[in-house]
Every structure is written in structure tokens, then in C-alpha cells.
PLY file of the C-alpha trace (Angstrom):
ply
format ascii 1.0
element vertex 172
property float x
property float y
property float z
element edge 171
property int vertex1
property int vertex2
end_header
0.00 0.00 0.00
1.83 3.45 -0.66
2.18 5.69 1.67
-0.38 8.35 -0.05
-3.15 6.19 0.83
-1.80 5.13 4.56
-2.20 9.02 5.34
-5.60 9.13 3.90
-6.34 6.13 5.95
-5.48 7.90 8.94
-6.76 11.45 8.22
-10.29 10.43 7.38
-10.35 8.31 10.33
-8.75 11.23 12.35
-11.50 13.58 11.16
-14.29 10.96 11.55
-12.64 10.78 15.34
-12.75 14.66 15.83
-16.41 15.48 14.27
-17.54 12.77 16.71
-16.20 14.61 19.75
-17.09 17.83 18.75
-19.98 17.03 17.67
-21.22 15.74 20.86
-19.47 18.58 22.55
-21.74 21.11 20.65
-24.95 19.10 21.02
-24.60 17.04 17.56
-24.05 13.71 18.26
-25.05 12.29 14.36
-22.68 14.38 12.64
-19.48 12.56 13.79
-21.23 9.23 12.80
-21.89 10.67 9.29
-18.57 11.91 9.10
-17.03 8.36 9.87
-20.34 7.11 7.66
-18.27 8.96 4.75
-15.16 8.04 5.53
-16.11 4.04 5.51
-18.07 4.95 2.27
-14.54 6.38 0.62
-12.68 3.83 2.21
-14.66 0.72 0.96
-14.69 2.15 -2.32
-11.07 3.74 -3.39
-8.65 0.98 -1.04
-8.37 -2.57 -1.84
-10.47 -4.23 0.46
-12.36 -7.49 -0.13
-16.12 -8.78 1.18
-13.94 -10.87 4.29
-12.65 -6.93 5.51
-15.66 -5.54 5.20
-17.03 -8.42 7.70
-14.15 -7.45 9.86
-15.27 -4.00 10.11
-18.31 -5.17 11.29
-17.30 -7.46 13.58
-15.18 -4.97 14.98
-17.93 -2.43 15.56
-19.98 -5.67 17.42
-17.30 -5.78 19.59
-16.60 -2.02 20.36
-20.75 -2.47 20.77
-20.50 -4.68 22.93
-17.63 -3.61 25.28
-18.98 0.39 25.19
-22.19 -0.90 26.46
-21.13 -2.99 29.51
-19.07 0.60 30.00
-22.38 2.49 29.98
-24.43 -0.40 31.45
-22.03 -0.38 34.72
-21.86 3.61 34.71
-17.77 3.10 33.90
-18.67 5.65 31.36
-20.97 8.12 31.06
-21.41 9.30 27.60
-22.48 12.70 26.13
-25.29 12.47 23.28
-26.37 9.52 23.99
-29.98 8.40 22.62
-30.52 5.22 24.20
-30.46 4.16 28.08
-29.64 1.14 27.10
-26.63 1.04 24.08
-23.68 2.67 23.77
-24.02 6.03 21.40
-23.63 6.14 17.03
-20.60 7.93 17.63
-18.86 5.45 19.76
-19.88 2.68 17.68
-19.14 4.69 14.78
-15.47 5.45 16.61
-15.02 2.01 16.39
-15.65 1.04 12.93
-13.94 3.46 11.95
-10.87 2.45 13.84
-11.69 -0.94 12.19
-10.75 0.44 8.77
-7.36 1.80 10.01
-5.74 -1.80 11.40
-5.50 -3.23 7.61
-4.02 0.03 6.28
-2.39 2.66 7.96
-2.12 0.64 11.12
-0.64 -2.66 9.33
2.59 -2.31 10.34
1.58 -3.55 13.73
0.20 -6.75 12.33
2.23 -9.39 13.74
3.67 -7.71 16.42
1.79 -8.75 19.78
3.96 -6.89 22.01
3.59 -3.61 20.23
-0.17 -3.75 19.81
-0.56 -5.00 23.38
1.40 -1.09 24.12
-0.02 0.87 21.93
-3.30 -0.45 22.92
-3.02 -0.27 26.61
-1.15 3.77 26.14
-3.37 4.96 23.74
-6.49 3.67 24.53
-6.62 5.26 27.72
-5.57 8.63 26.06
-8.23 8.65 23.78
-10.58 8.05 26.28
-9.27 10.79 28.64
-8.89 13.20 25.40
-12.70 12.45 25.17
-13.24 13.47 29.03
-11.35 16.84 27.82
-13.91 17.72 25.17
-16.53 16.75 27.29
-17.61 13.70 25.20
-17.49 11.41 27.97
-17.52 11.16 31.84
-15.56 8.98 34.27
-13.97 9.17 37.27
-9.91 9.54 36.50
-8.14 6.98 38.73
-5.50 4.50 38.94
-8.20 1.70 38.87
-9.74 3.16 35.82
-6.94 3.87 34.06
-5.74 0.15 34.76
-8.78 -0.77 32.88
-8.91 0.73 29.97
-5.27 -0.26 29.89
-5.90 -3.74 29.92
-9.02 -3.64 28.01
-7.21 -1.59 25.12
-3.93 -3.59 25.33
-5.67 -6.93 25.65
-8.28 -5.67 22.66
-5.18 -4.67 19.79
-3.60 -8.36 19.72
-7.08 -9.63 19.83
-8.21 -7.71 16.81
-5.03 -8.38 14.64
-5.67 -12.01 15.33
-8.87 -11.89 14.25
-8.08 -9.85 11.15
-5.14 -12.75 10.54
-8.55 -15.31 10.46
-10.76 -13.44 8.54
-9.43 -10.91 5.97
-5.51 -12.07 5.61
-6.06 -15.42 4.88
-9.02 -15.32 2.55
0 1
1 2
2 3
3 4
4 5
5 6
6 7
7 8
8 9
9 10
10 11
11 12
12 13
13 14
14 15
15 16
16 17
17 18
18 19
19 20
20 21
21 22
22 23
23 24
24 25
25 26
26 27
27 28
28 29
29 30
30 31
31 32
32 33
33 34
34 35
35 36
36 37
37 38
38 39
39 40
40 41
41 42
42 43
43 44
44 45
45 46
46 47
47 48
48 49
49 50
50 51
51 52
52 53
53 54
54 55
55 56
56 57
57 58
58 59
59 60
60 61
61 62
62 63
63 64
64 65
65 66
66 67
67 68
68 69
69 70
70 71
71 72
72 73
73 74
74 75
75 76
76 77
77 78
78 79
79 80
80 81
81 82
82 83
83 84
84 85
85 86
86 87
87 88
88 89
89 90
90 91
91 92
92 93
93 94
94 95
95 96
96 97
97 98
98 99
99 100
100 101
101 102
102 103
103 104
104 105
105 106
106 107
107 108
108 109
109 110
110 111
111 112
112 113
113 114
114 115
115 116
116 117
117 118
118 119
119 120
120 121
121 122
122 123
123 124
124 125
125 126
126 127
127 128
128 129
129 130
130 131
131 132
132 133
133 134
134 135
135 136
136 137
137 138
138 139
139 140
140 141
141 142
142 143
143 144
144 145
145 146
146 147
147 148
148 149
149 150
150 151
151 152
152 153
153 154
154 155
155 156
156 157
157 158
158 159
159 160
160 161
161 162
162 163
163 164
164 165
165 166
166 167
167 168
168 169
169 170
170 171
């Protein structure tokens, strides 16, 4: 993949991540999901992808579901702009299909390596979340216990989802 479309990868997923926090922060929570909406749309159809990556992306977002609502359903998290009591928000779920689209592409170079993923994972999964308490996209109390879990979600989540990729996309 050449290194144009790596840094289109990650810009249109960094803008889909952006318009989703600001977009709660001013009251619009749908806008970031049709942001990342467009960037899955522009992603599916200019990259090579096949039909077994664009399961993966879904998978992905069933997961990030999944774990975001166990978040909300145990009040880990409390999320701005949310519409339903009972599921995590579009733009979460919309975070993480999006995310989903980076791991093949401008995030392949961590394929492979566990150790890295597991680190990058447990560093920068916390920071996103805590960049997200900063624009006021999300709530949660800031502690060494809470930190320790999104760490170990987030670090124990990036192997997993490599692995997974390795099973469905890479070898079909």
C-alpha cells in the first residue's frame, strides 16, 4: 500500500474521530457518525479491500458495541449524546468502525507484532478516552483503577483484533 493512501487512511479516520467529539461537545451527536459514515463509504470504495474486511469491520464495531455498552451499562462511562439508556451512542460505535478500517491500512505495520499492539493499545487507549473526558464527550472518574482498565481492556483488545483480522481478511 503506498504511503499516499496510509495518510488518507489515517486522516479520514482522524477527522471521523474529531467530528464525533465535537460534535457531541456542541450538542450534535449524528454528525461525527456521518462523518465516519463517509469516511467508511470512501474507504470501501477507493482501497483494496475485499467482502472478508468488510465483515471485519463489522465485527469490529460488534465488539466495540458490545464492550462500550457494559461501560455504559455499569456507569464506567458516562457518555455525552447519547440516545438510548440502554446502548452505547452512534458515535462510539461509529469510533469504532472506523478504527476498524485503520488496522489493515495505515495501522498494518503492527500486524504481527503482539507486544507492540498490546502497548499501543493499553497507552493509547486510555488517552483517547481521557482526550474524550477533555472535550466533554465522555464522563468517568480519573483513577489508577480506571486507568488500569482501559489499559488492559485496550492492550488486551489490539492483539485480539489483529488475530482476528489474521482469520478473517488475511487469509481469505
Amino acid at each position: 500500500m503506498s504511503n499516499l493512501k496510509r495518510t488518507i487512511n489515517i486522516i479520514g479516520f482522524q477527522a471521523g474521530w474529531w467530528a464525533c467529539v465535537l460534535g457531541v461537545q456542541k450538542g450534535y451527536p449524528y454528525i461525527g457518525a456521518g462523518v465516519m459514515a463517509l469516511y467508511l463509504f470512501v474507504h470501501l470504495k477507493y482501497f483494496k479491500i475485499n467482502r472478508f474486511e468488510i465483515f471485519f469491520v463489522i465485527l469490529v464495531g460488534i465488539f466495540g458495541t458490545v464492550l462500550e455498552t457494559i461501560f455504559l451499562q455499569s456507569s464506567f462511562i458516562k457518555y455525552k449524546g447519547i440516545t438510548s439508556q440502554y446502548i452505547a451512542p452512534i458515535w462510539i460505535i461509529a469510533m469504532w468502525l472506523g478504527f476498524s478500517a485503520t488496522l489493515n491500512h495505515s495501522l498494518s505495520w503492527l500486524d504481527g507484532k503482539w507486544l507492540l499492539a498490546f502497548l499501543g493499545g493499553a497507552i493509547f487507549g486510555p488517552l483517547s478516552y481521557l482526550a474524550g473526558i477533555k472535550f466533554g464527550a465522555i464522563a468517568f472518574e480519573v483513577s489508577v483503577f480506571s486507568i488500569a482498565v482501559l489499559s488492559s481492556v485496550w492492550g488486551l483488545a489490539m492483539p485480539l483484533l489483529y488475530f482476528l483480522n489474521k482469520k478473517i481478511v488475511c487469509v481469505n
